[in-house]
C-alpha positions in Angstrom: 4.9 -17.7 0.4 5.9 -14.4 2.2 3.5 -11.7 1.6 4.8 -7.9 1.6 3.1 -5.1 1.6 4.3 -1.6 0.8 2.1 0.8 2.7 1.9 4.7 3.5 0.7 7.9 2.0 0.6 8.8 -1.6 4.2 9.8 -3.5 6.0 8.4 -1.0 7.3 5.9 -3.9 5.3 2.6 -3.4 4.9 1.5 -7.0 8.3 2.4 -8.1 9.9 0.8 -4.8 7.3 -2.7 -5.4 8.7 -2.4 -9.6 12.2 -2.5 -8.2 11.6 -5.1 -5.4 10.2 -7.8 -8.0 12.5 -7.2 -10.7 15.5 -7.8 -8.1 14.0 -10.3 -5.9 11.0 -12.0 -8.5 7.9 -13.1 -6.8 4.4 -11.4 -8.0 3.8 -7.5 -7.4 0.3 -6.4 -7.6 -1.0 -3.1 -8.1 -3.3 -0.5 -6.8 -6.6 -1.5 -8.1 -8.1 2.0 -7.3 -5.7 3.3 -10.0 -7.3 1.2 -12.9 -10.6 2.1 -11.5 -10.2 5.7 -12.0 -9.0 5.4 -15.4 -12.2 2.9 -16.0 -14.6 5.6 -14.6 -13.1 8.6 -15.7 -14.4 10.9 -12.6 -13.6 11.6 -8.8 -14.1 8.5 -6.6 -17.5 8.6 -4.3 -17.9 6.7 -0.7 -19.9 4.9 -2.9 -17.5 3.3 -5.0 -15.3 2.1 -2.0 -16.6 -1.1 -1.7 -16.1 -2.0 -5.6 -12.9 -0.6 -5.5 -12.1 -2.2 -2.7 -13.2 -6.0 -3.9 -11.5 -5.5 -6.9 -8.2 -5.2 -4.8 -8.8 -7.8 -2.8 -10.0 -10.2 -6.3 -6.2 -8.8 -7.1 -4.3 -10.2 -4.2 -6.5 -13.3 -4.1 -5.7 -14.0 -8.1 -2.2 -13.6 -7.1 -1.7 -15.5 -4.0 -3.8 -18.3 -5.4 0.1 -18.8 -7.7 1.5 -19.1 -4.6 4.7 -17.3 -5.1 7.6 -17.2 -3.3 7.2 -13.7 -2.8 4.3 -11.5 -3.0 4.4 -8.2 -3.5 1.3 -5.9 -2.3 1.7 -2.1 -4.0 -1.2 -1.3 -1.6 -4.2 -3.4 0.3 -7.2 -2.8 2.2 -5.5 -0.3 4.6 -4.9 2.4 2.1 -8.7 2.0 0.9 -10.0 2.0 4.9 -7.6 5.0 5.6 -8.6 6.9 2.2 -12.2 6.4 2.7 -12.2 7.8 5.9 -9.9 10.3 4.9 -11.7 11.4 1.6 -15.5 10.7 3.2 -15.4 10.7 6.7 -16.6 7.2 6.4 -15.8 3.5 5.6 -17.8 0.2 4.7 -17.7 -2.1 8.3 -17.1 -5.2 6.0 -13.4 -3.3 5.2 -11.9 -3.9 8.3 -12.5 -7.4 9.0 -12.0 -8.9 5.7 -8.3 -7.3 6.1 -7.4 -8.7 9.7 -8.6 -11.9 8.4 -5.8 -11.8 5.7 -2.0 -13.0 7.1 0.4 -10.3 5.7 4.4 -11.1 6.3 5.7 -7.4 6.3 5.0 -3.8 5.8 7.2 -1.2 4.8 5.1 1.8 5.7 7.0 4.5 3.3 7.4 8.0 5.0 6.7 11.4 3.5 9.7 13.2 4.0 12.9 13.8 2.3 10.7 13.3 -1.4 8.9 15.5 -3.0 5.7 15.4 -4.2 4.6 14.5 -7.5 1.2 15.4 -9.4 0.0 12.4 -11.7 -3.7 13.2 -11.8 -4.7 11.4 -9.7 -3.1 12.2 -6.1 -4.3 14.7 -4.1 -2.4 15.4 -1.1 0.1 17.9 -2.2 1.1 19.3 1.0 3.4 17.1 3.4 1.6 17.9 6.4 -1.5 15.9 4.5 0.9 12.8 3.5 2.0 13.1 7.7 -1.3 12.7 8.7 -1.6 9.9 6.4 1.6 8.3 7.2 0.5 8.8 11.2 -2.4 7.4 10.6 -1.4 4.2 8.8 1.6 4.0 11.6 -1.1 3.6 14.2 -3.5 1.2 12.5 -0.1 -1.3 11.9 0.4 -0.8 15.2 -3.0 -1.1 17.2 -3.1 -4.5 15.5 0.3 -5.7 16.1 1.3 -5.8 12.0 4.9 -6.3 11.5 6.3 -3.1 9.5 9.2 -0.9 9.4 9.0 2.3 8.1 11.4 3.2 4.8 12.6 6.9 4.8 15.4 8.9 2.7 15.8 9.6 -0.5 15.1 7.4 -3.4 18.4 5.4 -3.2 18.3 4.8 0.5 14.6 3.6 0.1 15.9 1.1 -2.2 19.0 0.0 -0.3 16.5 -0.5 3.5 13.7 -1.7 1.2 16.1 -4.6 -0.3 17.5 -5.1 3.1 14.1 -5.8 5.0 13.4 -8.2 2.0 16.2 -10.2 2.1 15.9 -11.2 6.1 12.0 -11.3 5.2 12.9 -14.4 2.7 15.5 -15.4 5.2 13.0 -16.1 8.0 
């Protein structure tokens, strides 16, 4: 099973790029839990909802790598939760951190910002660029302090899809 996450800040076209990648390539895509958890709730997110929102990613991923497909397909994981709890709150559960370098993740295409615009959906919240940078930045350095494999995914739409589908391809290769 390779295990791909698609990573970065928010409108940078994760769940349309993860749609695309498992209707071309097959494999189980799973979504951002923190989506159907808003809906649930019907209100703005608190620090202390981060840890519920956060297992129910996680009881997400583990439902779906317990199939053992031949590709997985992360819309998000712990990262965004870590990075948007200390974004939104200043703060983030200790547990967070741990459980996710104790999970083996293949890939992540870390999904820039730039050359995309913005799009309101109710429930984003970064609408200026220099926000989603800071994001991006930030994500960039967490992959990187602890040696994740990732490559970021810039352009427009179409070339999004064209490096996306290319880094899949040699990931199912290897």
């Amino acid at each position: 099973m390779k295990v791909l996450v698609l990573t970065g800040p928010e409108s940078s076209g994760k769940s349309w790029l993860a749609a695309e990648l498992q209707a071309h390539f097959g494999g189980i895509q799973v979504g951002e839990y923190v989506r159907h958890f808003i809906e649930q709730e019907r209100r703005d997110t608190c620090l202390a909802d981060i840890p519920a929102i956060a297992r129910g990613q996680l009881a997400w991923e583990d439902q779906a790598r317990s199939q053992q497909p031949a590709l997985l397909i992360l819309d998000t994981h712990l990262l965004s939760n870590l990075l948007w709890s200390q974004t939104l709150f200043g703060d983030c559960p200790a547990w967070l951190e741990p459980q996710l370098l104790s999970r083996h993740y293949d890939l992540h295409l870390l999904l820039s910002p730039e050359d995309v615009d913005w799009s309101d959906d109710g429930q984003r919240c970064q609408p200026q660029l220099a926000q989603r940078l800071a994001f991006f930045a930030a994500t960039r350095q967490w992959l990187e302090r602890h040696g994740q494999d990732y490559r970021i995914i810039r352009g427009d739409w179409q070339a999004r899809r064209q490096q996306a589908f290319a880094q899949v391809r040699q990931l199912l290769q290897d």
